[in-house]
Backbone atoms as SQL, in Angstrom:
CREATE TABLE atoms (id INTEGER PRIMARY KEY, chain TEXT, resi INTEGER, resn TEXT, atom TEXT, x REAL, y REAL, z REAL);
INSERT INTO atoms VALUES
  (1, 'A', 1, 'UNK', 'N', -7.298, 92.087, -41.331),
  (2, 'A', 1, 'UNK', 'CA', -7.083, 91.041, -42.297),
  (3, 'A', 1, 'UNK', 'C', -6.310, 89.864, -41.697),
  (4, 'A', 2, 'UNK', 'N', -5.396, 90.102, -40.581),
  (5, 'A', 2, 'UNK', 'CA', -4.646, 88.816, -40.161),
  (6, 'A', 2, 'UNK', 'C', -5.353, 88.109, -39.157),
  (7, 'A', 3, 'UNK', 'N', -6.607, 88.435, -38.689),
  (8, 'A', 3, 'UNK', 'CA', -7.563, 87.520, -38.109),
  (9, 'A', 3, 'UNK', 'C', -8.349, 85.993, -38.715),
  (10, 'A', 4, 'UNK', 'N', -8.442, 86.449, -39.760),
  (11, 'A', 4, 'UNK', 'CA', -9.123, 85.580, -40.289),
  (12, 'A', 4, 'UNK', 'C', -8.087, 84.085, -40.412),
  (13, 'A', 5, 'UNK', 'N', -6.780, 84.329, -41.018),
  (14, 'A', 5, 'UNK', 'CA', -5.896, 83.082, -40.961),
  (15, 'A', 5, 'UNK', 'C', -5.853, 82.475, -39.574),
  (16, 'A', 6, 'UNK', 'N', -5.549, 83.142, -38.852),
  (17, 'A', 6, 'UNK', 'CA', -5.353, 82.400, -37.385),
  (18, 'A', 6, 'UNK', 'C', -6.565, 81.718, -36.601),
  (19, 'A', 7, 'UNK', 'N', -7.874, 82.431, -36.817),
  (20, 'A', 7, 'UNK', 'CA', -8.859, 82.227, -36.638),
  (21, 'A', 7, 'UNK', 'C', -9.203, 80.549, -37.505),
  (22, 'A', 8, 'UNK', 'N', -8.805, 80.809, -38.989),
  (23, 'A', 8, 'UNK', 'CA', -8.835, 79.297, -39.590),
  (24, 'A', 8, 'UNK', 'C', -8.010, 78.067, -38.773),
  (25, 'A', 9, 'UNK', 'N', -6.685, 78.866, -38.800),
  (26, 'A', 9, 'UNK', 'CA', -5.519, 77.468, -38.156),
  (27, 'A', 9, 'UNK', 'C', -6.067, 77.020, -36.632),
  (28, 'A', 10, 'UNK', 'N', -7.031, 77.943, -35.847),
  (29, 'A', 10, 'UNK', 'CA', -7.656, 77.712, -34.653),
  (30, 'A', 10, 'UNK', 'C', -8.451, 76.411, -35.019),
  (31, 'A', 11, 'UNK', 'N', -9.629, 76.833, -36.262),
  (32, 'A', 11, 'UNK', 'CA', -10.384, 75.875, -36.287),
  (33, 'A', 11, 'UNK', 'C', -10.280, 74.584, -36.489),
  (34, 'A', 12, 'UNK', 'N', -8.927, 74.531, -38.002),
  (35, 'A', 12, 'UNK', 'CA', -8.683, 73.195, -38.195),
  (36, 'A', 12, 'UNK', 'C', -7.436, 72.528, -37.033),
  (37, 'A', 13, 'UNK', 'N', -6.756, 73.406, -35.915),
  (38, 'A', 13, 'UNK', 'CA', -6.261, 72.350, -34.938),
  (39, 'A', 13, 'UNK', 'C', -7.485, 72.096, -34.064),
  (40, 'A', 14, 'UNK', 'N', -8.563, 72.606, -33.702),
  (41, 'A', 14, 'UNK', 'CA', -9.679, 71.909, -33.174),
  (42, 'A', 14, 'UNK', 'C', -10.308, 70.926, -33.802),
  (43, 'A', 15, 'UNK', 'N', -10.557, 70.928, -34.768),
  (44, 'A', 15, 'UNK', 'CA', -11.176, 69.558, -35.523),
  (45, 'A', 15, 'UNK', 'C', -10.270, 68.433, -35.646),
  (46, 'A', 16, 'UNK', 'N', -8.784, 68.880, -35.682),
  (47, 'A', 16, 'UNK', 'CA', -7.798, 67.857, -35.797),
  (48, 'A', 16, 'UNK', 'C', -7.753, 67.142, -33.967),
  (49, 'A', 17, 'UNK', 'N', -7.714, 68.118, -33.545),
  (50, 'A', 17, 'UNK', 'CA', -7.811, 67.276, -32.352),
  (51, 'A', 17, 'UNK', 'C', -8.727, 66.510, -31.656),
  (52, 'A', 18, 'UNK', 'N', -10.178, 67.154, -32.143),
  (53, 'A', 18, 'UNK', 'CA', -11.945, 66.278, -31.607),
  (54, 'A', 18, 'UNK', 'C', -11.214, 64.760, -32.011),
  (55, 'A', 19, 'UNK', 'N', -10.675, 64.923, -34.145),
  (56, 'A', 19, 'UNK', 'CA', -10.361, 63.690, -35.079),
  (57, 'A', 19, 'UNK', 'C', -9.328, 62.900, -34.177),
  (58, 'A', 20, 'UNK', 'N', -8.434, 62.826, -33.425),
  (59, 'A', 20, 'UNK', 'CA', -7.705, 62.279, -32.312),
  (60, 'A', 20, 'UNK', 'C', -7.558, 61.973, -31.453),
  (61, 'A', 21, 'UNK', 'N', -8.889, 62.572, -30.393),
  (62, 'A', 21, 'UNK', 'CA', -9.648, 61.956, -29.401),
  (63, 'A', 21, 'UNK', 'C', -10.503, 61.017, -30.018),
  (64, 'A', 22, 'UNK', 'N', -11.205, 61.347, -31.126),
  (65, 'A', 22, 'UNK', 'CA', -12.414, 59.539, -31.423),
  (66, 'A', 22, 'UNK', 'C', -11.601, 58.485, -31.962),
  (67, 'A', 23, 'UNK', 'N', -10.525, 58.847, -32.349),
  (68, 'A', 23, 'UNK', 'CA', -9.734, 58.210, -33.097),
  (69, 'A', 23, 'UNK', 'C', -9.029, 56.900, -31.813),
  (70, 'A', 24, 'UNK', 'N', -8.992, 57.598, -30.788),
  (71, 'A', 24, 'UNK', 'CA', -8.573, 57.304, -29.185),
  (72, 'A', 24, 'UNK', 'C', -9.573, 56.530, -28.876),
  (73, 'A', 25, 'UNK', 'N', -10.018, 57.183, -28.801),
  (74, 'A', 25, 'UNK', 'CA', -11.818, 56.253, -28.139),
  (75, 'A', 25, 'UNK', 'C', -12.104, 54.688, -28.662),
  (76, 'A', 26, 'UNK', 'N', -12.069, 54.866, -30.301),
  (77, 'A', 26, 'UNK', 'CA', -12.607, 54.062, -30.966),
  (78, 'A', 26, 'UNK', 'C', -11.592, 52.486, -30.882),
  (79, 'A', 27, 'UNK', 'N', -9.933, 53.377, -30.665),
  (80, 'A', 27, 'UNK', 'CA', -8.585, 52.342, -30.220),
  (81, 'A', 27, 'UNK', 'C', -8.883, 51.314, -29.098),
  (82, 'A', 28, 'UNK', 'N', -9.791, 52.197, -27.852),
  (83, 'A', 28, 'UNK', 'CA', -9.609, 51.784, -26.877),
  (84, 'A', 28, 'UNK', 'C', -10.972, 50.891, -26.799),
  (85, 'A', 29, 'UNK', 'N', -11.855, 50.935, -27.261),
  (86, 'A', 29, 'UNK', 'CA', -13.309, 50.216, -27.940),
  (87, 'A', 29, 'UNK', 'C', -12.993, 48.886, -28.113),
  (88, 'A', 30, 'UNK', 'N', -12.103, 48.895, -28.985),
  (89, 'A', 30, 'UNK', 'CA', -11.705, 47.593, -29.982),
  (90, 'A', 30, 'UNK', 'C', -10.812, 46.881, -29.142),
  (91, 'A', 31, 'UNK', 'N', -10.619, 47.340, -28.313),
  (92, 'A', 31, 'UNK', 'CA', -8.928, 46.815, -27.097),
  (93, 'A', 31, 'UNK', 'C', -10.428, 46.134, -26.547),
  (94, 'A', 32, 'UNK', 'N', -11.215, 46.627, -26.057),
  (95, 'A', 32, 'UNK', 'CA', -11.427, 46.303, -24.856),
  (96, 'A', 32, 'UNK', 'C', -13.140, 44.814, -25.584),
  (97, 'A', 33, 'UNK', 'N', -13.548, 45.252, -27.000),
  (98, 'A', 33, 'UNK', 'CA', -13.677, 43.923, -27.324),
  (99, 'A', 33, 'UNK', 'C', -13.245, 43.134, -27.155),
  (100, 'A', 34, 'UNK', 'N', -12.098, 42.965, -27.615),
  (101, 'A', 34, 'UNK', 'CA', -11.378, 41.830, -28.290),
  (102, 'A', 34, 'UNK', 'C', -11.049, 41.305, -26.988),
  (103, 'A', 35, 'UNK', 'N', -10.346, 41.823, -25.793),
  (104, 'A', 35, 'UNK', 'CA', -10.468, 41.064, -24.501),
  (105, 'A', 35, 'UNK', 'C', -11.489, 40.438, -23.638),
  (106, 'A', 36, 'UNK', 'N', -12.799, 41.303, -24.197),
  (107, 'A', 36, 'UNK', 'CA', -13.721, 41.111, -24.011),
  (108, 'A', 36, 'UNK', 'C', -14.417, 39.187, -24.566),
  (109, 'A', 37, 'UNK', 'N', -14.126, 39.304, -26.113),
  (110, 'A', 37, 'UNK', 'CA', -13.860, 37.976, -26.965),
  (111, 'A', 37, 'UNK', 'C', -13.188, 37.157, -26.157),
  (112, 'A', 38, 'UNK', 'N', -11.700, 37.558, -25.842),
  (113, 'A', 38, 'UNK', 'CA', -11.137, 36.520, -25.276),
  (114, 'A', 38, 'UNK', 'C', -11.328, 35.799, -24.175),
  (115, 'A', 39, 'UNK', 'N', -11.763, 36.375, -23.074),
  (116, 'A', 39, 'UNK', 'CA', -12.382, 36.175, -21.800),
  (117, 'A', 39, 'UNK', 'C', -13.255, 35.261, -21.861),
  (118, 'A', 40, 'UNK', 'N', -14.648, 35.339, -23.098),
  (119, 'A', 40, 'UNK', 'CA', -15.587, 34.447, -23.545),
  (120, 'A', 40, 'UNK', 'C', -15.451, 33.014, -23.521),
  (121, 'A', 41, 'UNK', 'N', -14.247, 33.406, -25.123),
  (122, 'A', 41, 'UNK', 'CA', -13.716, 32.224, -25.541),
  (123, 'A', 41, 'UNK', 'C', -13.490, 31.372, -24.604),
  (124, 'A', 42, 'UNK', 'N', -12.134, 31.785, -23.424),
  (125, 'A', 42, 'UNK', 'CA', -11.834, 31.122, -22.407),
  (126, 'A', 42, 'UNK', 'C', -12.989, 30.616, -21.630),
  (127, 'A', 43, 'UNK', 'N', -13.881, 31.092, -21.406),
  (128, 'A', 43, 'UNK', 'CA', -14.814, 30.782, -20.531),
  (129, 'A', 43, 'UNK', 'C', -15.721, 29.330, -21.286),
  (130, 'A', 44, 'UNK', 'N', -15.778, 29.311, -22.323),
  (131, 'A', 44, 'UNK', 'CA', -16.416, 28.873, -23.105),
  (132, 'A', 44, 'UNK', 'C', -15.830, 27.506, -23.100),
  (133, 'A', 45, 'UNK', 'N', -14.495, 27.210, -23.620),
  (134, 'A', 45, 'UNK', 'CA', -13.213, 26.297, -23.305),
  (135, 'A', 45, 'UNK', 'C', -13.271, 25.848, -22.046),
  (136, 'A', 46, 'UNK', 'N', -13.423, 26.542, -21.230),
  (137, 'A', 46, 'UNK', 'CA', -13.090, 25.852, -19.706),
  (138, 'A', 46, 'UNK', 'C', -14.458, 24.784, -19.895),
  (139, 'A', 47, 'UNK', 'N', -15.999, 25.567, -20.314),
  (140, 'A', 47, 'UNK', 'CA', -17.110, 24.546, -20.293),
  (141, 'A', 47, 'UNK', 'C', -16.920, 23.647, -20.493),
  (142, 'A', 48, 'UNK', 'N', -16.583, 23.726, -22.132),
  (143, 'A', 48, 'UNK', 'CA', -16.242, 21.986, -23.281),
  (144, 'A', 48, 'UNK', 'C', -15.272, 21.566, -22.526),
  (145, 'A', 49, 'UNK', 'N', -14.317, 21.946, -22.178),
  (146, 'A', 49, 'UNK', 'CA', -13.464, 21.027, -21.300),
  (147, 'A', 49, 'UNK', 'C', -13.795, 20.199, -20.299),
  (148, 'A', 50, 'UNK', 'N', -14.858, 20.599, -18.864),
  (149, 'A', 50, 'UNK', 'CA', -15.560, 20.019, -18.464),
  (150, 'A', 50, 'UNK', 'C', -16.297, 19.014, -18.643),
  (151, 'A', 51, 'UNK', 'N', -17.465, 20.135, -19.808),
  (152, 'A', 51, 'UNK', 'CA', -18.247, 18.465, -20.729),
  (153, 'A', 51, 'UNK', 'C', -17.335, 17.331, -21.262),
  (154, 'A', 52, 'UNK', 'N', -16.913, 17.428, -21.823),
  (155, 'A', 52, 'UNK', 'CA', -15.463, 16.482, -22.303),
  (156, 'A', 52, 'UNK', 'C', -15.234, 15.842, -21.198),
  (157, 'A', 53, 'UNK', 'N', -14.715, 15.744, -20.139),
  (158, 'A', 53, 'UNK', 'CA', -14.653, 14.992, -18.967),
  (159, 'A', 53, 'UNK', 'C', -15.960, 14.244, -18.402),
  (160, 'A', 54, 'UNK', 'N', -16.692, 15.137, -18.188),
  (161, 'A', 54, 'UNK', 'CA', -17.887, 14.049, -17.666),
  (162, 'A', 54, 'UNK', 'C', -18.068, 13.885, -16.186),
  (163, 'A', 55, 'UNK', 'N', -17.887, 15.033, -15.798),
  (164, 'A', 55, 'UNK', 'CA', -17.858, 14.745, -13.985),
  (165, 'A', 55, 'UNK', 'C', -18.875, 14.891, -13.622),
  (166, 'A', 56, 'UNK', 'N', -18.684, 13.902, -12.261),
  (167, 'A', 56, 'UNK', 'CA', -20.124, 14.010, -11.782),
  (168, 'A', 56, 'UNK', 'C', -21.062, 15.242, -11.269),
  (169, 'A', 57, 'UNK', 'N', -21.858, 14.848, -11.022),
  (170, 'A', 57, 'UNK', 'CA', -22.807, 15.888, -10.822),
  (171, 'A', 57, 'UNK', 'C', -22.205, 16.855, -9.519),
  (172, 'A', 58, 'UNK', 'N', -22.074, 16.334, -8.487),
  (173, 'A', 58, 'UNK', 'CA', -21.664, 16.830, -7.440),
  (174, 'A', 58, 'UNK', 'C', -20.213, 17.782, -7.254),
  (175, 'A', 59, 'UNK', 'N', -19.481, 17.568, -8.822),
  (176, 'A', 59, 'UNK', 'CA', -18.272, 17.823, -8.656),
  (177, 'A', 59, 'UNK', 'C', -18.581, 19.187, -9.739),
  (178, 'A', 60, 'UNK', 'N', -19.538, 18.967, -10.561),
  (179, 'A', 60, 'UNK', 'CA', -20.074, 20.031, -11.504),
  (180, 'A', 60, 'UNK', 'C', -20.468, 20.894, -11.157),
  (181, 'A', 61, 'UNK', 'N', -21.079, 20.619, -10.044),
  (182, 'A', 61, 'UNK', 'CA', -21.610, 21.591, -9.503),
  (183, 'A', 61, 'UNK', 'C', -21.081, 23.049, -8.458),
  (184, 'A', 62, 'UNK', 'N', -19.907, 22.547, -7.744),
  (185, 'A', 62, 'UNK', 'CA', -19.278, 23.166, -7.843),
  (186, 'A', 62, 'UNK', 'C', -17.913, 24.031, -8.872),
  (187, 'A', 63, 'UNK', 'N', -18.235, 23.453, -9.643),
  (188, 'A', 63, 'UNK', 'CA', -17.422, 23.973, -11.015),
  (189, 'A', 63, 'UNK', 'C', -18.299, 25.046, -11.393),
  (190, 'A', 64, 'UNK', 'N', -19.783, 24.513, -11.754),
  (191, 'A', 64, 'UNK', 'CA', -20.955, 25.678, -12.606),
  (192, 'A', 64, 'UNK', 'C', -20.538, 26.889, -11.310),
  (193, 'A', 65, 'UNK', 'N', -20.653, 26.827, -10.141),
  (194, 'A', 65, 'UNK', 'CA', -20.411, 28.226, -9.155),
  (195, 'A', 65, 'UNK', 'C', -19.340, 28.414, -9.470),
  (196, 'A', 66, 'UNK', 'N', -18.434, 27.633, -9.823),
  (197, 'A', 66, 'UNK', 'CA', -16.973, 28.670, -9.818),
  (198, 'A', 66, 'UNK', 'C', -17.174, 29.423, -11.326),
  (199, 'A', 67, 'UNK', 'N', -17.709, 29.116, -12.519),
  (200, 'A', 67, 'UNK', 'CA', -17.829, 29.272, -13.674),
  (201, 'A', 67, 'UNK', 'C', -19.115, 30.483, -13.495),
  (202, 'A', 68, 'UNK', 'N', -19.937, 30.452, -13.016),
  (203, 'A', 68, 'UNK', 'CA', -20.546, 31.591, -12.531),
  (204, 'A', 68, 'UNK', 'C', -20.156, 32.721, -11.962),
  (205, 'A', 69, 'UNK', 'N', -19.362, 32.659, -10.413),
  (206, 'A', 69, 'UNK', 'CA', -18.616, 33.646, -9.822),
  (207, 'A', 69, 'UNK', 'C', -17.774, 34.744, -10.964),
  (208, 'A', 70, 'UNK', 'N', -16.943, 33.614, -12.363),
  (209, 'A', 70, 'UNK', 'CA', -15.807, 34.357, -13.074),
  (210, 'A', 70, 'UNK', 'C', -16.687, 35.052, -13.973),
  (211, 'A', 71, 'UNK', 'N', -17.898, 34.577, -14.121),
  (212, 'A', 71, 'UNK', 'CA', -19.032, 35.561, -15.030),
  (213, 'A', 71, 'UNK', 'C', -19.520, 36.850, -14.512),
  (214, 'A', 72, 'UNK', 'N', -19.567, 36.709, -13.394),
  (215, 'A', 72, 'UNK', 'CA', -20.139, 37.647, -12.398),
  (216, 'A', 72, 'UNK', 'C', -18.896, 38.601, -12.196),
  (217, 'A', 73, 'UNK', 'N', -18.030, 38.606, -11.972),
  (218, 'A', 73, 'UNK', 'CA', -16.715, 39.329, -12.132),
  (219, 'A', 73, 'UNK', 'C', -16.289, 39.575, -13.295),
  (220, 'A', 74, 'UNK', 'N', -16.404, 38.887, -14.680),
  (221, 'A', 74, 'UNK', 'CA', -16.409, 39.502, -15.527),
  (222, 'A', 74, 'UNK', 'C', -18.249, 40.968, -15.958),
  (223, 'A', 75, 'UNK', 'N', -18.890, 40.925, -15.529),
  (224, 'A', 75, 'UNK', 'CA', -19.899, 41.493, -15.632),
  (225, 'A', 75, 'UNK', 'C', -19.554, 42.769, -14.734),
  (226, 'A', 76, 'UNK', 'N', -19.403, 42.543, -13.336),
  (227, 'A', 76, 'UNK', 'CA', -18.916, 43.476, -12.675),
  (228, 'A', 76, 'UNK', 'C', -17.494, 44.727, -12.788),
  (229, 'A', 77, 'UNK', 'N', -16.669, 43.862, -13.781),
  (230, 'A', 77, 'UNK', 'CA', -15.699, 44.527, -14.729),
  (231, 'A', 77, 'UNK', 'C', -15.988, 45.317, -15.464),
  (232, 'A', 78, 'UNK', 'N', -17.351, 45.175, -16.126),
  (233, 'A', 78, 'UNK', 'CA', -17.874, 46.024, -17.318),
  (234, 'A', 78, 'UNK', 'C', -17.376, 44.952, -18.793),
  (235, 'A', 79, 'UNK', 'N', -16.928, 43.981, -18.435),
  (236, 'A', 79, 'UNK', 'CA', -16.152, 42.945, -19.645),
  (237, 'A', 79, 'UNK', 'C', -17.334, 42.813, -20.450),
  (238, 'A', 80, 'UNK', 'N', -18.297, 42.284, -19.768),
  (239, 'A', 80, 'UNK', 'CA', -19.499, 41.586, -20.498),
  (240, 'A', 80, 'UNK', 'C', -20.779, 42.504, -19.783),
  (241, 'A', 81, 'UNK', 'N', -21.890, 42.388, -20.779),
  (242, 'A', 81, 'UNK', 'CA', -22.787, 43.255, -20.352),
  (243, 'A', 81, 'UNK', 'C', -23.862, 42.523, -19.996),
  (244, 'A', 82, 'UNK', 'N', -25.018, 43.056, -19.424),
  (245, 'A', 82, 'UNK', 'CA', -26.071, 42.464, -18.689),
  (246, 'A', 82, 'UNK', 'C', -26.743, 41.319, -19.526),
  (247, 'A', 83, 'UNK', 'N', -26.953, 41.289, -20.859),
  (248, 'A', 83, 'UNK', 'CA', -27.293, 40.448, -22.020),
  (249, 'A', 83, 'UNK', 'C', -26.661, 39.201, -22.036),
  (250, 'A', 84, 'UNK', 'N', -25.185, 39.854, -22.448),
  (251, 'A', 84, 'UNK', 'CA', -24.357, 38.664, -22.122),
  (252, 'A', 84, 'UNK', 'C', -24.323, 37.632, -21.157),
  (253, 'A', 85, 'UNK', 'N', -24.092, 38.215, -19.971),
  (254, 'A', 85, 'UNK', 'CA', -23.911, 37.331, -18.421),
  (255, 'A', 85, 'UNK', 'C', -25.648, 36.650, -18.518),
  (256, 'A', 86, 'UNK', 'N', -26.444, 37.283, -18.757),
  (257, 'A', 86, 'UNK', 'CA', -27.865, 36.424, -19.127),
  (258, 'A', 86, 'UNK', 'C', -27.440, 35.272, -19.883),
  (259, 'A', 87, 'UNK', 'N', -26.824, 35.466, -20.992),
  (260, 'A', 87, 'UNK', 'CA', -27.064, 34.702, -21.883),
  (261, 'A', 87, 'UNK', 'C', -25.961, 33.278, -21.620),
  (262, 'A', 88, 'UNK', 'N', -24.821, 34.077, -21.062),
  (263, 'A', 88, 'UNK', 'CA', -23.578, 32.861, -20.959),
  (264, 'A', 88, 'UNK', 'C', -24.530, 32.007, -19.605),
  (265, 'A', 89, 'UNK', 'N', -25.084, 32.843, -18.854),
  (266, 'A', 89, 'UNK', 'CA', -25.200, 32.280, -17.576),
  (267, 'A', 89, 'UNK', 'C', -26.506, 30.864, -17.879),
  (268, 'A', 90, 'UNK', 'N', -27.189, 31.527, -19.038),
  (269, 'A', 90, 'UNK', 'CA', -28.235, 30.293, -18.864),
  (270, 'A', 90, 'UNK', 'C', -27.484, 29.034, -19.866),
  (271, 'A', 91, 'UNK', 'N', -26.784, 29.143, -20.302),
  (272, 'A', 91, 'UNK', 'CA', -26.292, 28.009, -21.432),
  (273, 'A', 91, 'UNK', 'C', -25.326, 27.038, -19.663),
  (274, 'A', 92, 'UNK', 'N', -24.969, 28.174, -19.042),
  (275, 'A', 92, 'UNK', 'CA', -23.858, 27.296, -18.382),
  (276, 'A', 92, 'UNK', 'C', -25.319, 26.463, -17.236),
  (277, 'A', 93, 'UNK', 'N', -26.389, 26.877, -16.550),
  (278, 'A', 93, 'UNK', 'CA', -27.412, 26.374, -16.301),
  (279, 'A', 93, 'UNK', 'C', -28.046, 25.457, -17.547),
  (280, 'A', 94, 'UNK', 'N', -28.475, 25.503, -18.528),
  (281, 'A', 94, 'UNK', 'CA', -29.069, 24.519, -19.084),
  (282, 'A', 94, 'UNK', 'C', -27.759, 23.094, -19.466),
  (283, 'A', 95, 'UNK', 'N', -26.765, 23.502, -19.645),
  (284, 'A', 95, 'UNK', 'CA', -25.525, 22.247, -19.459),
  (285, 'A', 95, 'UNK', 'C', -25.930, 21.247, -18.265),
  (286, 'A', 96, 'UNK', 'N', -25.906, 21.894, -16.947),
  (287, 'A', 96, 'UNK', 'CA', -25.769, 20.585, -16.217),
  (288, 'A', 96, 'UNK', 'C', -27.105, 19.766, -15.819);
């Protein structure tokens, strides 16, 4: 008869703990959006900032590679995913 209780308190500290690892997971998900967001944003800002100035072509152009390279390192981070770096990469190509 005293199997069965312990056998229960087994089960529900296993389920309590699976519930505290996703609970973990899902923390570290949302961390790594939201830096993910921010990185964007910034990236995004540095563009309009550029456009806003108006530099020449020759000087843009080395800007679009440096603005590329930080895409490419963010991609290689795992920051941004293959979609993304597609997608940031052709807006920063159709700009100049």
């Amino acid at each position: 008869m005293r199997r069965r209780p312990l056998r229960r308190a087994a089960v529900v500290g296993g389920v309590a703990a699976v519930a505290h690892h996703a609970g973990t997971r899902s923390a570290e998900a949302q961390a790594a959006e939201q830096q993910q967001s921010q990185q964007i944003a910034d990236l995004q800002a540095q563009q309009a900032q550029a456009a806003a100035v108006g530099a020449p072509a020759s000087v843009g152009g080395a800007d679009m590679v440096t603005q590329l390279e930080s895409l490419k390192k963010l991609l290689d981070e795992g920051v941004l995913t293959q979609a993304e770096f597609d997608m940031q990469k052709q807006k920063l190509l159709a700009s100049s």
